[in-house]
Phi, psi and omega in degrees: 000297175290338151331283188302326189288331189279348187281313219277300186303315193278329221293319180292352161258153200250119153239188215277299165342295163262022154274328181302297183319294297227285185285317167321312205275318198276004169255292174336320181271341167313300204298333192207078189319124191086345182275343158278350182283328142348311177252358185284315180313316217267339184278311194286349177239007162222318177278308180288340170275313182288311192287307193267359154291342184272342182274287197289333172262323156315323205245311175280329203275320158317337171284319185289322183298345150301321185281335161219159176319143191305262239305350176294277161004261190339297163302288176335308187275346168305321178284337205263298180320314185280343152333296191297333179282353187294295164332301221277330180153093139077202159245016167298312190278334172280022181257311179298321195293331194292317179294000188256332204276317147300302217287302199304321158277357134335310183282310229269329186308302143310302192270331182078036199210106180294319172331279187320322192284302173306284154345300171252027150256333202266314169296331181298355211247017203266338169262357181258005168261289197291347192299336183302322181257011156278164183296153199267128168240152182288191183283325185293335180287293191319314197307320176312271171354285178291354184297292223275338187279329193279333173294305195288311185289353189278328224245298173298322138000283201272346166310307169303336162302321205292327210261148141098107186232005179291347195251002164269334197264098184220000000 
């Protein structure tokens, strides 16, 4: 949900990532009509969610969660992520990547599972695979739009604090 509200807020700044995609799918589908939508699919909804979950939550928020309280952990490798996203555009997406990066460790945390965690980079990353190809809404329908996606994920969130809260308590 907040994934599809920051694609919905963002869309309209270009950022060099996704102008890169862009041009990636479109010398691709030259070479093979479709294959770039094809290989846009296999990076932005397999390779990058798995390499970069394996990276900021296996490898980094485990390693720090010896050294400090999980949510320090958490945020920190939350922070790293939007780092790795700064290069690809700017700092709006390495503000949105930080905050999807919170939520994924809050899931890899919870849940006890780099799967889960993967699972939901791959749906966070599914409107910015599909948005080129809904029909164009005005801003105002999108503000809505993204209003109601930030309000339903802050209500699934804070549901979710609520359950198991043992593995925050250290």
């Amino acid at each position: 949900m907040l994934s599809f509200a920051w694609t919905l807020i963002s869309y309209d700044l270009s950022f060099s990532n996704a102008q890169q995609m862009e041009r990636s799918a479109a010398f691709y589908s030259e070479i093979f009509p479709g294959l770039g939508v094809v290989m846009m699919a296999l990076t932005l909804l397999f390779a990058q969610p798995i390499v970069e979950e394996v990276m900021c939550r296996s490898i980094i928020l485990n390693g720090l969660k010896s050294s400090m309280p999980i949510w320090t952990a958490v945020i920190t490798s939350s922070m790293l992520f939007g780092a790795v996203h700064l290069l690809a555009g700017g700092i709006w997406l390495a503000a949105g990547a930080a905050v999807m990066g919170l939520c994924f460790g809050i899931i890899f945390v919870k849940a006890e599972s780099l799967y889960a965690a993967v699972v939901a980079h791959i749906f966070a990353n599914l409107p910015d695979f599909f948005m080129p190809y809904l029909p164009e809404i005005g801003n105002g329908m999108r503000g809505a739009l993204a209003l109601l996606l930030i309000v339903g994920a802050g209500v699934m969130l804070y549901f979710l604090s609520k359950r198991g809260n043992a593995h925050f308590v250290k």
